[in-house]
ROPARO-793719 format. One line per 10 residues: their letters; for each residue x negated, y, z of C-alpha. Coordinates in nm, 2 decimals, always signed. Layout:
ROPARO-793719
A> X/Y/Z | ...
***
This chain:
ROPARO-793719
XXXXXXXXXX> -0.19/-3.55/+1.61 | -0.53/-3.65/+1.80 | -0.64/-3.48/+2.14 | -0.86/-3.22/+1.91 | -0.64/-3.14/+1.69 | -0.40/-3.01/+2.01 | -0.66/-2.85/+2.19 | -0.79/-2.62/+1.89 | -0.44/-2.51/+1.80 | -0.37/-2.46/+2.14
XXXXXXXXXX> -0.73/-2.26/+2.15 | -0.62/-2.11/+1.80 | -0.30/-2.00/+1.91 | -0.46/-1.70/+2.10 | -0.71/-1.54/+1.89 | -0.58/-1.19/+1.83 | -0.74/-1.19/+1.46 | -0.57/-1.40/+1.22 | -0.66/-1.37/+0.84 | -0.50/-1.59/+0.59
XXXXXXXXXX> -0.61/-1.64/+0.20 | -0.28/-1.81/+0.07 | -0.36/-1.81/-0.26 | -0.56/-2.13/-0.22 | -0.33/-2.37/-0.11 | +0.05/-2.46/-0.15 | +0.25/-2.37/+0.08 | +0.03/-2.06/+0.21 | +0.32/-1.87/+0.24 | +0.54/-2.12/+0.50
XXXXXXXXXX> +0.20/-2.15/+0.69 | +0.15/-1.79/+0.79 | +0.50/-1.79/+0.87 | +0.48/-2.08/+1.08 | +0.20/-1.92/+1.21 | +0.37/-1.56/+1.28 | +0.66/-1.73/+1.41 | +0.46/-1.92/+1.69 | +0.26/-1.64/+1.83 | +0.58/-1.48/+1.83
XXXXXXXXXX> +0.75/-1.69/+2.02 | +0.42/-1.75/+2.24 | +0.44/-1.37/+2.30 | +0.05/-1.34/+2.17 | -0.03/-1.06/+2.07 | -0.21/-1.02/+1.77 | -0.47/-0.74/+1.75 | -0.56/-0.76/+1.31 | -0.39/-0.92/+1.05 | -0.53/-1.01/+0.71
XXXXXXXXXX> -0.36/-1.14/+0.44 | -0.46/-1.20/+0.08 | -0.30/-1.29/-0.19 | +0.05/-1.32/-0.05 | +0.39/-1.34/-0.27 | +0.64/-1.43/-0.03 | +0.84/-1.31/+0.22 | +0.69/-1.04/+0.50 | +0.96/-0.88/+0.70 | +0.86/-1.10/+0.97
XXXXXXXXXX> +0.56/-1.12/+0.94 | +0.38/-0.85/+1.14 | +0.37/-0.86/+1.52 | +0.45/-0.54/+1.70 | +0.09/-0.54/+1.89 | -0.07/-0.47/+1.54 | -0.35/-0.25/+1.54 | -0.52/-0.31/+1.21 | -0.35/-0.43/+0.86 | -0.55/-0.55/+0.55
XXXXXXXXXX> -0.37/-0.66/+0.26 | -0.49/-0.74/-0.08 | -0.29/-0.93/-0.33 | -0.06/-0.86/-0.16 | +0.22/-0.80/-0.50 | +0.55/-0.90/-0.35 | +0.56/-0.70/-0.02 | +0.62/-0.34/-0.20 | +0.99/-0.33/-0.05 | +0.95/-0.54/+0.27
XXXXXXXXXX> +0.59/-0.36/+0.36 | +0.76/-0.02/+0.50 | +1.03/-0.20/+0.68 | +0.83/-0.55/+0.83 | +0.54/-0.26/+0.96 | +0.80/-0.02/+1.06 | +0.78/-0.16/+1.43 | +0.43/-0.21/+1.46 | +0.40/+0.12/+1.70 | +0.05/+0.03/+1.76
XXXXXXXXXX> -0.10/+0.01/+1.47 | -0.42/+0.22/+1.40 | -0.59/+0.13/+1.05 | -0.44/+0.06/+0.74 | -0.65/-0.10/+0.43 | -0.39/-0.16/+0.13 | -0.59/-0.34/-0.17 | -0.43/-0.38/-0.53 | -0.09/-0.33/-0.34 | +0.23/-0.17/-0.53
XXXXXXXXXX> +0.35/+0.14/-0.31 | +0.74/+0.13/-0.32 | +0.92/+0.49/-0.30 | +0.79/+0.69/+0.02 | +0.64/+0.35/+0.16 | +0.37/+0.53/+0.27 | +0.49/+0.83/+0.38 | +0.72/+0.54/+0.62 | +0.43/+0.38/+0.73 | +0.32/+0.70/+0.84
XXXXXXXXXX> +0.65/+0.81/+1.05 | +0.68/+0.49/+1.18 | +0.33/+0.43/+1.32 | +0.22/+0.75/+1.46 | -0.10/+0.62/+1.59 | -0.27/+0.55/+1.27 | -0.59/+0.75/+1.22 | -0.74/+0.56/+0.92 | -0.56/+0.49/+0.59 | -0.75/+0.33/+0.31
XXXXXXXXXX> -0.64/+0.25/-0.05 | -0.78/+0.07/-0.29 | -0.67/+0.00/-0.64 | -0.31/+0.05/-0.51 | +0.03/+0.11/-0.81 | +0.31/+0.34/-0.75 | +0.39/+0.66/-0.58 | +0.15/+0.82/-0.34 | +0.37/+1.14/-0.33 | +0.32/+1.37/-0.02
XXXXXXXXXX> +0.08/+1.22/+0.28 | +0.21/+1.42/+0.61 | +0.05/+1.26/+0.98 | -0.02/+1.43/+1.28 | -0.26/+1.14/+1.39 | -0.45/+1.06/+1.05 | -0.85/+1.16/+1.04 | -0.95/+0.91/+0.78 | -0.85/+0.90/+0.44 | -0.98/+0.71/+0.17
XXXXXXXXXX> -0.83/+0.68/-0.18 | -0.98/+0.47/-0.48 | -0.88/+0.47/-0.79 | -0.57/+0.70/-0.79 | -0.48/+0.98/-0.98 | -0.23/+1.20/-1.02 | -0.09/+1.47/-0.74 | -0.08/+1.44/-0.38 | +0.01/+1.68/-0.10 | -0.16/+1.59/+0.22
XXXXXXXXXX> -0.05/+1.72/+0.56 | -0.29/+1.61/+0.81 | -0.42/+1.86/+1.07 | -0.69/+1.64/+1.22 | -0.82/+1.49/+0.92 | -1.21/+1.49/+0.94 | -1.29/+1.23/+0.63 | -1.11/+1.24/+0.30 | -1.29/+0.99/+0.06 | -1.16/+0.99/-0.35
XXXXXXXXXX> -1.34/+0.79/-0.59 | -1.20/+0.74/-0.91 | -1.24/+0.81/-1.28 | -1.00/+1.12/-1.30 | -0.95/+1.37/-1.04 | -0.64/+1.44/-0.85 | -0.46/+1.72/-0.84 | -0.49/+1.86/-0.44 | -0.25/+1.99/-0.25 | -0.33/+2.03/+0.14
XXXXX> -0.11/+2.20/+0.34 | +0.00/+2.27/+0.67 | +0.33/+2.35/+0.78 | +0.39/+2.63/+1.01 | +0.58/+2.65/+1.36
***
């Protein structure tokens, strides 16, 4: 490894925005993992993640200091999502992109991060079910029928595009 290549993945070791399109090269998948594992153990906090097109593995992959997720692609993560993002107590926006929704994986996202405020998905298979968050303003849904119940006293933005339209519930819970 020459002198530059050192000092840009010492420099590139610390940027708090990673993004990685795996789908373009073999061995994607042990790279961001490599990756993950090195600001882990670096104790670098990463501010946004964005991965595309990713098959693999993802319980590790998401650092606690999160604060914005984007995935697209992102087909193999529908069980490991809820519980890799479970500890990420920071994180703030969620963009989900042709992205299969396990069984209340949202609705765990949402209990588990209580500082999200903006939710967008796009494209996205399986259950949406019942969307209850103290902390969510934004909420942005394309391409989704069927019923949902949302729950969100201090939403100010709910965005639906799509070719049929939902069936609505809003409530709010009483104390």
């Amino acid at each position: 490894m020459s002198i530059l290549s050192k000092t840009w993945l010492q420099a590139w070791s610390t940027l708090p925005n990673l993004e990685f399109s795996v789908h373009c090269c073999k061995g994607g998948a042990k790279i961001a993992n490599t990756t993950m594992e090195r600001y882990r153990d670096g104790k670098i906090s990463i501010e946004k993640f964005e991965l595309l097109e990713f098959d693999g593995d993802s319980e590790k992959l998401f650092p606690k200091s999160l604060r914005e997720l984007f995935l697209q692609d992102c087909n193999g993560m529908n069980v490991s999502l809820s519980s890799g993002v479970v500890n990420c107590k920071s994180l703030r926006n969620v963009f989900l992109s042709h992205v299969r929704l396990g069984k209340n994986m949202l609705q765990t996202l949402l209990n588990s991060c209580p500082l999200i405020v903006s939710f967008i998905l796009q494209h996205c298979s399986g259950n949406l079910g019942k969307i209850k968050s103290d902390s969510l303003k934004v909420l942005k849904i394309h391409q989704r029928g069927g019923t949902w119940e949302i729950d969100a006293p201090n939403l100010v933005s709910l965005d639906y595009v799509g070719n049929q339209i939902p069936e609505l519930k809003i409530a709010r819970q009483s104390t």
